[in-house]
VEXDREN-2710 file (C-alpha; in Angstrom, 1 decimal):
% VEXDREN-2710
k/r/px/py/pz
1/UNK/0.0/0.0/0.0
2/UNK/2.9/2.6/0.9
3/UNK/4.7/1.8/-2.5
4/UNK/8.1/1.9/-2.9
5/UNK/10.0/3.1/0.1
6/UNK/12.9/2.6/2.4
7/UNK/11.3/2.9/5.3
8/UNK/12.0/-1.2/6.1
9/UNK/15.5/0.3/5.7
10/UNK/15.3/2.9/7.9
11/UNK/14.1/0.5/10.4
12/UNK/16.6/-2.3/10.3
13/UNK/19.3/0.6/10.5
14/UNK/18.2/1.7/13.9
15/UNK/17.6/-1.3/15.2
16/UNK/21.2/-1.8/14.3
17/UNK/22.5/1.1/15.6
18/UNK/20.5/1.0/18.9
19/UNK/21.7/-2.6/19.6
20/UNK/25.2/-1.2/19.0
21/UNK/24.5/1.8/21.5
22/UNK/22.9/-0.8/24.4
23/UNK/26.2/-2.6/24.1
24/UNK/27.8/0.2/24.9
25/UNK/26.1/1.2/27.8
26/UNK/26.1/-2.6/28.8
27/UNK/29.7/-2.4/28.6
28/UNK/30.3/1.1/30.8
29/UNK/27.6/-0.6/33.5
30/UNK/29.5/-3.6/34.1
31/UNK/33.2/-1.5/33.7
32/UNK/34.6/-2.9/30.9
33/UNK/35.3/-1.2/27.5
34/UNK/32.3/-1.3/25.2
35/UNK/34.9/-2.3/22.4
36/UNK/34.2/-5.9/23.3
37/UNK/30.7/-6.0/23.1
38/UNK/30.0/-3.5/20.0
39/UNK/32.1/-6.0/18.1
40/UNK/30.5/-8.7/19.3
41/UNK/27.0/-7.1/17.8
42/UNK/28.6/-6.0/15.0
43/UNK/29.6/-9.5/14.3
44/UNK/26.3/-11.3/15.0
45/UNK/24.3/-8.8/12.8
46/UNK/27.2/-8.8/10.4
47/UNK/26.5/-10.1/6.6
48/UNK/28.3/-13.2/7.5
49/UNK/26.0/-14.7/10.3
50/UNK/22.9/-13.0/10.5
51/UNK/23.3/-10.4/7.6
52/UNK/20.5/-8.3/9.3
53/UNK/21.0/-5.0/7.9
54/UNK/20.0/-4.4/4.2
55/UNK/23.1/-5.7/1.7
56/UNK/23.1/-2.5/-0.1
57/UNK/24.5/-1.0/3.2
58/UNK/26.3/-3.3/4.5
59/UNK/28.5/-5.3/1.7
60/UNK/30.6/-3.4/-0.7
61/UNK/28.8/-3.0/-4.3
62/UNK/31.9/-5.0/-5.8
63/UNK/32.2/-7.9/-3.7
64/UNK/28.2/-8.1/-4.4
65/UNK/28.6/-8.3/-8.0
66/UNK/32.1/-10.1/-8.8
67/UNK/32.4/-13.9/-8.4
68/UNK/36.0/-14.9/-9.0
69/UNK/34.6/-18.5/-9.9
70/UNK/32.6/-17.0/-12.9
71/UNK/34.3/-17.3/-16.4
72/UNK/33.0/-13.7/-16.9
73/UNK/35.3/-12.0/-14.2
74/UNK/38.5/-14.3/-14.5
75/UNK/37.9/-13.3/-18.3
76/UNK/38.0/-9.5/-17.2
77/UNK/41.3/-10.2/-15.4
78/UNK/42.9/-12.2/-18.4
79/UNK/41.9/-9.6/-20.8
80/UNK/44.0/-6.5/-18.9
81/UNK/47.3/-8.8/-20.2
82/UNK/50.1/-8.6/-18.1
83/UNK/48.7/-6.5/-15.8
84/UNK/47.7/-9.7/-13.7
85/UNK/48.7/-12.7/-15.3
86/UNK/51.2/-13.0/-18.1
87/UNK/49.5/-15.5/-20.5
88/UNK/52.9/-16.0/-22.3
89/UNK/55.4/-16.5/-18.9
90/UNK/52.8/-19.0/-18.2
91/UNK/52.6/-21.0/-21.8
92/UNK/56.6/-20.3/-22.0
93/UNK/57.1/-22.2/-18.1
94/UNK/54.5/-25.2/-19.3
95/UNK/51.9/-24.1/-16.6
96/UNK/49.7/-23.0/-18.7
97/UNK/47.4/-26.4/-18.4
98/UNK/48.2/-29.7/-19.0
99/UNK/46.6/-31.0/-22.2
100/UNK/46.2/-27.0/-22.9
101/UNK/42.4/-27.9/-24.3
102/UNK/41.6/-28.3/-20.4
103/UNK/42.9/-24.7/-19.8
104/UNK/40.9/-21.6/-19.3
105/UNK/40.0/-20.7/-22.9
106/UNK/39.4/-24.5/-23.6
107/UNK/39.9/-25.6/-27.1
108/UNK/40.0/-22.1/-28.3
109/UNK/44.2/-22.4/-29.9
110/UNK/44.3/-18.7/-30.8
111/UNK/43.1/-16.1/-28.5
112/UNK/43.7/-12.1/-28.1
113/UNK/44.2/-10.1/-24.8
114/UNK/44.7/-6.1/-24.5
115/UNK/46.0/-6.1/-28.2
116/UNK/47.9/-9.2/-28.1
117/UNK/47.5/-12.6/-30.2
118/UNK/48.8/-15.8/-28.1
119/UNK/49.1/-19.4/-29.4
120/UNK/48.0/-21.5/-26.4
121/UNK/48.4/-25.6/-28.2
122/UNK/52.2/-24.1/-28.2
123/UNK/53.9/-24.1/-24.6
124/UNK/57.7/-23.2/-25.3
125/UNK/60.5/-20.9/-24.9
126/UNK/60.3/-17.4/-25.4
127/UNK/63.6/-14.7/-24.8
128/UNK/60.5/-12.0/-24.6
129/UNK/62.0/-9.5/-21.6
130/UNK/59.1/-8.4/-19.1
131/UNK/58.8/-4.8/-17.7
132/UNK/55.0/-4.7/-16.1
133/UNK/54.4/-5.6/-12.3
134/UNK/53.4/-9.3/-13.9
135/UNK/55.2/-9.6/-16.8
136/UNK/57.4/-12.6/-17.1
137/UNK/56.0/-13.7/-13.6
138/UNK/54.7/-17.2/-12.7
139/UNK/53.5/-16.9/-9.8
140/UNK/51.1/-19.5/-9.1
141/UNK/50.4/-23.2/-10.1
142/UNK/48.4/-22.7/-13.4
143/UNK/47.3/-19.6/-15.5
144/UNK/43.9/-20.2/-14.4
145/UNK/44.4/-20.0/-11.1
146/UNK/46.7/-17.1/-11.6
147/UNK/43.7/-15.3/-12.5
148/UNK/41.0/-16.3/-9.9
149/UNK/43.6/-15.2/-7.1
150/UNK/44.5/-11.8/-9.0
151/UNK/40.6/-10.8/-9.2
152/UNK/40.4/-11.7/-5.4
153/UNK/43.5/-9.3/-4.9
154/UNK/41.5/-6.7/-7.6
155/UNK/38.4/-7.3/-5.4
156/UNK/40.4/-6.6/-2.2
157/UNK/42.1/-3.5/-3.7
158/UNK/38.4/-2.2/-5.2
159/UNK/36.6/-3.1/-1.8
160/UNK/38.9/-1.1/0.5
161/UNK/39.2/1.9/-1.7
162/UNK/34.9/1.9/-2.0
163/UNK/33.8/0.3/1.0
164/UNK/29.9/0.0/2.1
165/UNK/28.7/3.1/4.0
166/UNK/29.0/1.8/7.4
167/UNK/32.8/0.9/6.9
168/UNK/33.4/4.4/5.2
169/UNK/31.6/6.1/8.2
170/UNK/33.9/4.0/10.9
171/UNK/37.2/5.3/8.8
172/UNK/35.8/8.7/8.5
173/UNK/36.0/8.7/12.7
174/UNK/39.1/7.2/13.4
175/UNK/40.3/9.8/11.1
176/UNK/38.5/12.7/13.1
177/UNK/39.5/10.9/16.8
178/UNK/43.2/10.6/15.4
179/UNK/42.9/14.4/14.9
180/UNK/41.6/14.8/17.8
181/UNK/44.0/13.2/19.6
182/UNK/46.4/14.9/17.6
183/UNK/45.5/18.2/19.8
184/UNK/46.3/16.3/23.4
185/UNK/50.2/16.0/22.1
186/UNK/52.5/17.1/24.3
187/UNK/55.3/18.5/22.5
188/UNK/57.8/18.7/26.0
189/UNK/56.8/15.7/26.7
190/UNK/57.6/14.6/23.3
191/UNK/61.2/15.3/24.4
192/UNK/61.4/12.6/27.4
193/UNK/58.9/9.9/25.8
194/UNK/59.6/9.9/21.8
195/UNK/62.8/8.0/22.1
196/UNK/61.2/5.5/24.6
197/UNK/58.5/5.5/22.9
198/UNK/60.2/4.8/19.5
199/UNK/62.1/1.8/20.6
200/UNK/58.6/0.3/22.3
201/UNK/56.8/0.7/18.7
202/UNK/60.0/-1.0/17.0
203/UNK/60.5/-3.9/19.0
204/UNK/55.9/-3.9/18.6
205/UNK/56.7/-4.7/15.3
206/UNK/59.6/-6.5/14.9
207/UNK/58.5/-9.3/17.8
208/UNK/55.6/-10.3/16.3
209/UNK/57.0/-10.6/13.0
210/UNK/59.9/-12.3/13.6
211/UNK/57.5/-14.8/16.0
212/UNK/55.1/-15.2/13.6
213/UNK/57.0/-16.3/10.8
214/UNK/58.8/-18.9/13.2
215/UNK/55.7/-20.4/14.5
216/UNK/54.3/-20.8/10.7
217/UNK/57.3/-22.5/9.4
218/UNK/57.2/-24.3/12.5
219/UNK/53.7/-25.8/11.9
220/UNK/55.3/-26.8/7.9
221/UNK/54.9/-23.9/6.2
222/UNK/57.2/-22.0/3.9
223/UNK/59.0/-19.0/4.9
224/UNK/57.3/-16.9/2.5
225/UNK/53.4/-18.0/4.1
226/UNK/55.6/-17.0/7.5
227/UNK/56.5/-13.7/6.6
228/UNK/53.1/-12.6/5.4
229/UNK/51.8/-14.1/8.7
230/UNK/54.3/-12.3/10.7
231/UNK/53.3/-9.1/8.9
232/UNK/49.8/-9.7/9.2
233/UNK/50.5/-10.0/12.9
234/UNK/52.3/-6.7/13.2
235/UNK/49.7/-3.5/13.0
236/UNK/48.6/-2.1/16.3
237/UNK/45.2/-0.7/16.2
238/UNK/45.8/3.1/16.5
239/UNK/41.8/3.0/16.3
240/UNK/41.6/1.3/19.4
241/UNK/44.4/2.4/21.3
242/UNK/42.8/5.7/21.2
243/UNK/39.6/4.6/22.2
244/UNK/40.4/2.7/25.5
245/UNK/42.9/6.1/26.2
246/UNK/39.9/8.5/25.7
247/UNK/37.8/5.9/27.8
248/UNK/39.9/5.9/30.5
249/UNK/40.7/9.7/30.3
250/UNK/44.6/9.2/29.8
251/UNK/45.3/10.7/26.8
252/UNK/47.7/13.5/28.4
253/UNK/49.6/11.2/30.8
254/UNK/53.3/10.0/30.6
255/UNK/52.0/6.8/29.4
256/UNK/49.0/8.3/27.2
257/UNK/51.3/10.6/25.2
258/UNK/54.0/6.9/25.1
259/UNK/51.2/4.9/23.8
260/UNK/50.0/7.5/21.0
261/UNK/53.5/8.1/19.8
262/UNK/54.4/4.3/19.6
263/UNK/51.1/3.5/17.8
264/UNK/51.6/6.1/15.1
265/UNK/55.8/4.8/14.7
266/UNK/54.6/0.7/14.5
267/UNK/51.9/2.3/11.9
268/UNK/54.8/3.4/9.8
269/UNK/57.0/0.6/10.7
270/UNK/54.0/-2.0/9.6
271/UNK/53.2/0.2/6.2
272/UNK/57.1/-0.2/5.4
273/UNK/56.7/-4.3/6.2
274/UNK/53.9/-4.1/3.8
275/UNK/55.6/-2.7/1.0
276/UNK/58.3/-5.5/1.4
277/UNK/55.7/-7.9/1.5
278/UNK/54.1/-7.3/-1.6
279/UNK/57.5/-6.4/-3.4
280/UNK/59.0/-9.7/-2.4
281/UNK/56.9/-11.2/-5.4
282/UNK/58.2/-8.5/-7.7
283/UNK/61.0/-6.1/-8.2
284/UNK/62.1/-4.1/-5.3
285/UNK/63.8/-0.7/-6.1
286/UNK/64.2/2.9/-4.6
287/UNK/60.6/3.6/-5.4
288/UNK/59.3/1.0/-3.9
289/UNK/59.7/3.2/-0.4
290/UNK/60.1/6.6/-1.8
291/UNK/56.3/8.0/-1.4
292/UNK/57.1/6.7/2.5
293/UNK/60.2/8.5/2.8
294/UNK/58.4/11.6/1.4
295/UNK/56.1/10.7/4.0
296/UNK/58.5/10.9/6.9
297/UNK/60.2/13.9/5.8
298/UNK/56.6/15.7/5.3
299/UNK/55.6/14.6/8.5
300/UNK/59.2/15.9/10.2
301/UNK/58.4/19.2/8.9
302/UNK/54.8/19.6/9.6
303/UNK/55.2/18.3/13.2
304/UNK/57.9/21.7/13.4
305/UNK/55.7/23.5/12.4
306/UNK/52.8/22.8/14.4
307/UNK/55.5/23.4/17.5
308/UNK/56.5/27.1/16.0
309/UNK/54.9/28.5/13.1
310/UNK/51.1/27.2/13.6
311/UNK/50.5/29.3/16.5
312/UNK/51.4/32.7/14.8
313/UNK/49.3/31.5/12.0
314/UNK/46.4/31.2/13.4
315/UNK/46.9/34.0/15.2
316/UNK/47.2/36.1/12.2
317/UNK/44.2/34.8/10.3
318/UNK/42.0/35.7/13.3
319/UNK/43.7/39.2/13.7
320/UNK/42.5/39.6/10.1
321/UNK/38.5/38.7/10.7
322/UNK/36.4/40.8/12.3
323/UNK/34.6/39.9/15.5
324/UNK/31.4/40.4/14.8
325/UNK/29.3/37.9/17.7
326/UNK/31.9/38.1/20.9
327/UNK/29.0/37.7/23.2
328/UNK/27.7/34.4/21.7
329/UNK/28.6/30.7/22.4
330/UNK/30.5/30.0/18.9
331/UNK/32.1/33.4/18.5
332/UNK/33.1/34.8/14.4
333/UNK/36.5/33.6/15.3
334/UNK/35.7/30.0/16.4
335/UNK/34.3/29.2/13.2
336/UNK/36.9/30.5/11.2
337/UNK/39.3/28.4/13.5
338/UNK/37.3/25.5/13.3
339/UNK/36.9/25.5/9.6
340/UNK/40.8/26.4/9.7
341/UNK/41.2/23.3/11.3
342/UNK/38.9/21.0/9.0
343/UNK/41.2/22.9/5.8
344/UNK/44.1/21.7/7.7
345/UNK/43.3/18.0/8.5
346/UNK/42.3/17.5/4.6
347/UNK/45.6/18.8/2.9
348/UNK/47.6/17.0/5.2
349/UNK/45.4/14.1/4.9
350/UNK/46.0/13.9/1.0
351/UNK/49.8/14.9/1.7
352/UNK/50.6/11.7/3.7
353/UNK/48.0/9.3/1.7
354/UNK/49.9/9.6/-1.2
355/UNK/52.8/9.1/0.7
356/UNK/51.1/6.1/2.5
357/UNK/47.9/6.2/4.9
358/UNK/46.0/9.3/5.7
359/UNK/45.7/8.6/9.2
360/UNK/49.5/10.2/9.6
361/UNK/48.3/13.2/8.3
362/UNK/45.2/13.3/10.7
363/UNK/47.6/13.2/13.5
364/UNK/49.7/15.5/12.3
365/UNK/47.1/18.0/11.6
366/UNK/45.8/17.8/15.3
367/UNK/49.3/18.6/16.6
368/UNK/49.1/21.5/14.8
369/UNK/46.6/23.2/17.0
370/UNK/48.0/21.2/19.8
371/UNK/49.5/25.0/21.2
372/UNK/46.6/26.9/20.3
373/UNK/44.3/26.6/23.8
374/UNK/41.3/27.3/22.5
375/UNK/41.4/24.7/19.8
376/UNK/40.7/21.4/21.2
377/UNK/37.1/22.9/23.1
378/UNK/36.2/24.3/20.1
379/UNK/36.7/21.0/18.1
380/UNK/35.2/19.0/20.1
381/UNK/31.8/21.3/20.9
382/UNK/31.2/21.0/17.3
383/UNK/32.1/17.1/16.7
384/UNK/31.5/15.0/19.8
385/UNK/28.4/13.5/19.4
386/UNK/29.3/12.6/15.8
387/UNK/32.8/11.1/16.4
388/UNK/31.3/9.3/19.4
389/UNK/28.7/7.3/17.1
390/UNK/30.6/6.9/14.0
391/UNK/33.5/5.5/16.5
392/UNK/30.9/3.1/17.6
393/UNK/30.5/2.0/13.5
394/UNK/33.9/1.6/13.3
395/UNK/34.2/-0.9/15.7
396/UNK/30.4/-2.5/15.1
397/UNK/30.8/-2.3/11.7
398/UNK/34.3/-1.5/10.2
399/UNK/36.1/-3.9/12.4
400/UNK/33.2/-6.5/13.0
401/UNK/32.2/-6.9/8.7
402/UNK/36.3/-7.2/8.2
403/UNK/35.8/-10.9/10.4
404/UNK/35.9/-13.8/7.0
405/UNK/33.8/-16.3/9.7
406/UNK/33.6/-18.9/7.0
407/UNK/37.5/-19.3/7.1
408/UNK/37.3/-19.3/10.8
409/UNK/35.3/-23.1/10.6
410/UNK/37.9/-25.5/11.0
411/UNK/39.1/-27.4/14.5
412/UNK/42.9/-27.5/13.2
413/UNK/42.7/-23.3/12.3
414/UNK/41.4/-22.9/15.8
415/UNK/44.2/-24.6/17.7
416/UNK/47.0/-23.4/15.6
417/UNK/45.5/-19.8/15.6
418/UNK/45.2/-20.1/19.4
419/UNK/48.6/-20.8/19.9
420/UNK/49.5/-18.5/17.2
421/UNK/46.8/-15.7/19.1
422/UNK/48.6/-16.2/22.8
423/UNK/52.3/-16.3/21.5
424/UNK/53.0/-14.0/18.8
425/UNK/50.1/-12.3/18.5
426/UNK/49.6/-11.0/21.9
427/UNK/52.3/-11.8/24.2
428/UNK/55.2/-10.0/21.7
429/UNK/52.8/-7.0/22.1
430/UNK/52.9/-7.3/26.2
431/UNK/56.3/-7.6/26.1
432/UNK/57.5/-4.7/23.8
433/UNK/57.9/-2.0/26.3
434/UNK/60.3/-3.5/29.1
435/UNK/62.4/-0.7/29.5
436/UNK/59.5/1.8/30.6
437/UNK/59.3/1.0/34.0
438/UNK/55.6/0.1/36.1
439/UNK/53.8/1.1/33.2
440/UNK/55.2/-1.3/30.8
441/UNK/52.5/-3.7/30.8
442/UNK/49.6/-1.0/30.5
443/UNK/51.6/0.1/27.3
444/UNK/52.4/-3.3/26.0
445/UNK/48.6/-4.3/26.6
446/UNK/47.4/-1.0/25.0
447/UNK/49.8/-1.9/21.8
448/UNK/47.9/-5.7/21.8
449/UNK/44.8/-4.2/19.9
450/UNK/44.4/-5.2/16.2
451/UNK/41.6/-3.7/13.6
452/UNK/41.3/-3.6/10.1
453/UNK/44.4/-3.0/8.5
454/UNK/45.9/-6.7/10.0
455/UNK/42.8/-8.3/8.5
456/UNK/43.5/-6.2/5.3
457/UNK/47.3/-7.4/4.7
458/UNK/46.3/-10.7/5.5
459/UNK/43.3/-10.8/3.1
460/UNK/45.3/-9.4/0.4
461/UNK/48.6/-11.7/1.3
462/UNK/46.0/-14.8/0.7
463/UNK/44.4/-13.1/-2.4
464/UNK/48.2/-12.5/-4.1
465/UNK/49.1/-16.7/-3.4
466/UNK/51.8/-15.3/-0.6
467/UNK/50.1/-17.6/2.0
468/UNK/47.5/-20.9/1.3
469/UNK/44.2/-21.1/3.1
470/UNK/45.2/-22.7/6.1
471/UNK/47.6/-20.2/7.2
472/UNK/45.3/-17.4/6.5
473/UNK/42.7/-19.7/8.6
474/UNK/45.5/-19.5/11.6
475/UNK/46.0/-15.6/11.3
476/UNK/42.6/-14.5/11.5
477/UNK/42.0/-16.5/14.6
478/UNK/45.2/-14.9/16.0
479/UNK/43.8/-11.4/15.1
480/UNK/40.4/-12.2/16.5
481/UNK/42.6/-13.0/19.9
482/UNK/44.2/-9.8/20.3
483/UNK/40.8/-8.1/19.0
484/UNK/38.7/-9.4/21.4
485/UNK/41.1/-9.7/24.7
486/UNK/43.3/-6.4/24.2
487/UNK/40.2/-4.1/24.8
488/UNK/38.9/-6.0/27.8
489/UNK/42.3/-7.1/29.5
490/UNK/44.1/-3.5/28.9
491/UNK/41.2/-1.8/30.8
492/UNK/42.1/-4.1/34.1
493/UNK/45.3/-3.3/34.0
494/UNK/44.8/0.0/33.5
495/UNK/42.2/0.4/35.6
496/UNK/44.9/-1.4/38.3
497/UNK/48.0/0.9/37.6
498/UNK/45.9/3.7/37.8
499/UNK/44.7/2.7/41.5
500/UNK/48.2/1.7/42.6
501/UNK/50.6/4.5/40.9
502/UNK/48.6/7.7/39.2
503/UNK/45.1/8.0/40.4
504/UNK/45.4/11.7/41.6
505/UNK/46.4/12.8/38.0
506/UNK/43.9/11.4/36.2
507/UNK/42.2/14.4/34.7
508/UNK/38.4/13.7/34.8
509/UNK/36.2/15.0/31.4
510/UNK/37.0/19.0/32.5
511/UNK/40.7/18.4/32.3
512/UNK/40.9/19.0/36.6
513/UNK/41.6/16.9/39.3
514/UNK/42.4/18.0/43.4
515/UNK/45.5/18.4/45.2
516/UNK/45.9/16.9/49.0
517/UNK/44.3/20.6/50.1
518/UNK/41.1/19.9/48.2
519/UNK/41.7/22.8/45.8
520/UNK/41.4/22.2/42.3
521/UNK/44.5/22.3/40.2
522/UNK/44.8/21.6/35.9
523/UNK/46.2/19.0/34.6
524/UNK/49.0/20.5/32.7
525/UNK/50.5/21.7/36.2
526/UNK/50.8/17.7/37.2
527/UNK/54.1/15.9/36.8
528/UNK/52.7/13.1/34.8
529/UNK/56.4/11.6/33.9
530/UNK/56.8/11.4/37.8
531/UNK/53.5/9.5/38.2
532/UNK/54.5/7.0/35.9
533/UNK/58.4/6.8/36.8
END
């Protein structure tokens, strides 16, 4: 009777979102962080078990439409050429298929690709020299084959650069809470933790890798299924390290400011594992890591700049705008700061995401205002509410869709990936920050959290035929270790170094906490280095 409508969709999606917003609440009630559960309902409503929510929203359009069994989408990928899969590497190695009338194009002798006539009854030698990414390259078992994995990698690829709307919401607010948190940088104490800090996010990575690959070859796999594992294993979550730091209102303390600035290094450090990774298959040259070097040097400057020149910047702008509103809440000049701001965080976004992920950017754009007093009120009146849900998508949707359950069904996966979760998944994490004194567990704990990007490499490591379908069965059940237990275990011992070393400086919502007198004092005049010494 109502005709066409989307109200049905309307209704599913606040159902959805309200479940997601109970779990939270659930979560705070009980005193642990509502990371936990709003995965957990994220999963369960999720297009893999329940599928709930309306496809349209919550699959990406690509993955709805391609089938990499279909002849019609491995012919897509064999018509690009050697852009995938080098038909002639493949009849020059004898892999194309064995008799060639059982290969992909059947009995068909003569076929043309991207310009290009190939003879595929004739399997022989060729001198032909390759240049592409793929030319000259056999990579896999057959050409066939070759081309189901390479539209799984194109599928990946597509996928995470047009995702469904809720996983393009959740990035869109880790990108806004890494800004955020960009602001609560302490630049002198950036002189006392960075080094620390730096060595914490180096050994983060380089444990787990290093462990990782051991334990796969271990279990009879080749070093090159390792390696992807171990790199899988790597990422922390800067997502959720953020999350249980704002949750526990710990941003600005000695091991706050440790955390974020180890996060943000093992981000780089993993970024520069995964360009390895996927070169390892191909030809590695300067260019292969010079958009991250441009990166770092970018970042170097901007992060100067934020100390020196962004505060006589701003400063300046406003000088040259008229206060016209000084009586009102949202005066003239905080909306030409906070539109400042929101200029800000999008160049240097799409600086450092051609340089390698925009999340750098976002960070370094927040400690540009990180002097600027007024800044971090200002941002956070006008955003609050809608970072606050959209963090809730990221983790109910973002993070929770990313979990492939149907590789996850397998006794032998689940006891390899447990040992695989508990050693180095989790425990390298714990363990990476020895040298920082009491709170060396509450940093290793808060580096323990994994999120999309793990799941990503380790999608796209299967999809390129750099680790079989057992291994990739064994990481995800790692990941979904640390994802599950980081949130819920770092909040205990948190919670527990808080009560036993630095529960006087914990700055409550307002930023103020009391001396022994009584009196109210700010949290910037606390020694929070001595707290945590």
């Amino acid at each position: 009777m109502g005709g066409a409508s989307s109200y049905y969709a309307i209704v599913f999606m606040v159902i959805f979102l309200m479940a997601v917003w109970t779990a939270s609440k659930i979560s705070r009630s009980i005193g642990i962080s509502s990371i936990v559960l709003e995965i957990a309902v994220g999963l369960v409503l999720s297009p893999q078990l329940l599928g709930f929510l309306p496809s349209e929203y919550a699959e990406c359009y690509h993955r709805k439409v391609v089938d990499c069994s279909s002849f019609k989408d491995k012919a897509r990928i064999a018509d690009a050429g050697t852009e995938f899969c080098d038909l002639q590497a493949y009849l020059d190695a004898g892999l194309y298929a064995s008799p060639w009338e059982s290969g992909f194009f059947g009995d068909t002798a003569i076929v043309t690709l991207n310009g290009h006539a190939y003879n595929v009854s004739e399997q022989g030698s060729s001198s032909r020299l390759g240049s592409s990414r793929t030319e000259g390259k056999t990579d896999y078992d057959c050409y066939e084959n070759c081309l189901v994995q390479n539209c799984k990698l194109d599928l990946a690829m597509k996928c995470g650069t047009a995702p469904d709307i809720l996983t393009l919401i959740g990035h869109a607010g880790v990108a806004m809470m890494i800004f955020e948190s960009g602001m609560h940088f302490d630049f002198e104490q950036a002189k006392t933790v960075g080094l620390p800090a730096c060595g914490v996010a180096v050994l983060g990575t380089a444990l787990p890798l290093v462990a990782g690959t051991g334990v796969i070859m271990a279990f009879g796999y080749p070093f090159l299924d390792g390696f992807a594992a171990g790199t899988s294993l790597a990422p922390t979550s800067v997502g959720i390290a953020l999350r249980l730091l704002h949750e526990a209102r710990s941003l600005q303390t000695y091991f706050g400011q440790a955390i974020i600035t180890a996060a943000f290094v093992d981000d780089i450090l993993s970024l520069l594992l995964y360009n390895i990774l996927f070169s390892l298959q191909g030809e590695m040259t300067a260019m292969t890591f010079l958009p991250m070097v441009s990166g770092l040097i970018f970042m170097a400057v901007a992060v100067g700049a934020g100390a020196t020149l962004s505060p006589k910047i701003i400063s300046y702008i406003l000088s040259k705008v008229p206060e016209k509103k000084p009586q009102a809440k949202l005066t003239t000049h905080h909306e030409v700061l906070f539109l400042w701001m929101v200029l800000v965080l999008i160049v240097y976004a799409q600086i450092t995401h051609l340089c390698g992920t925009h999340l750098w950017g976002c960070f370094i754009a927040g400690m540009s205002f990180a002097m600027w007093k007024e800044a971090h009120h200002i941002w956070v009146r006008q955003t609050k509410r809608l970072t606050c849900w959209m963090i809730r998508i990221f983790f109910s949707a973002t993070v929770a869709f990313s979990i492939p359950v149907s590789k996850l069904l397998s006794i032998e996966a689940f006891l390899k990936g447990s040992l695989m979760g508990i050693g180095p998944c989790i425990l390298t994490k714990v363990l990476c920050a020895p040298f920082m004194g009491p709170a060396k567990f509450v940093i290793g704990w808060a580096m323990v959290g994994r999120a999309e990007f793990a799941y990503l490499i380790a999608q796209m490591a299967a999809a390129g035929g750099m680790m079989d379908s057992d291994t990739f069965s064994i990481v995800i059940w790692a990941l979904l270790y640390a994802t599950i237990f980081a949130p819920f275990i770092f909040r205990k011992v948190l919670d527990r170094y808080v009560k036993e070393h630095c529960a006087d400086v914990i700055a409550q919502e307002s930023g103020e906490a009391k001396d022994e007198s009584g009196d109210v004092v700010r949290l910037e005049d606390i020694d929070l280095k001595g707290a945590a010494a």
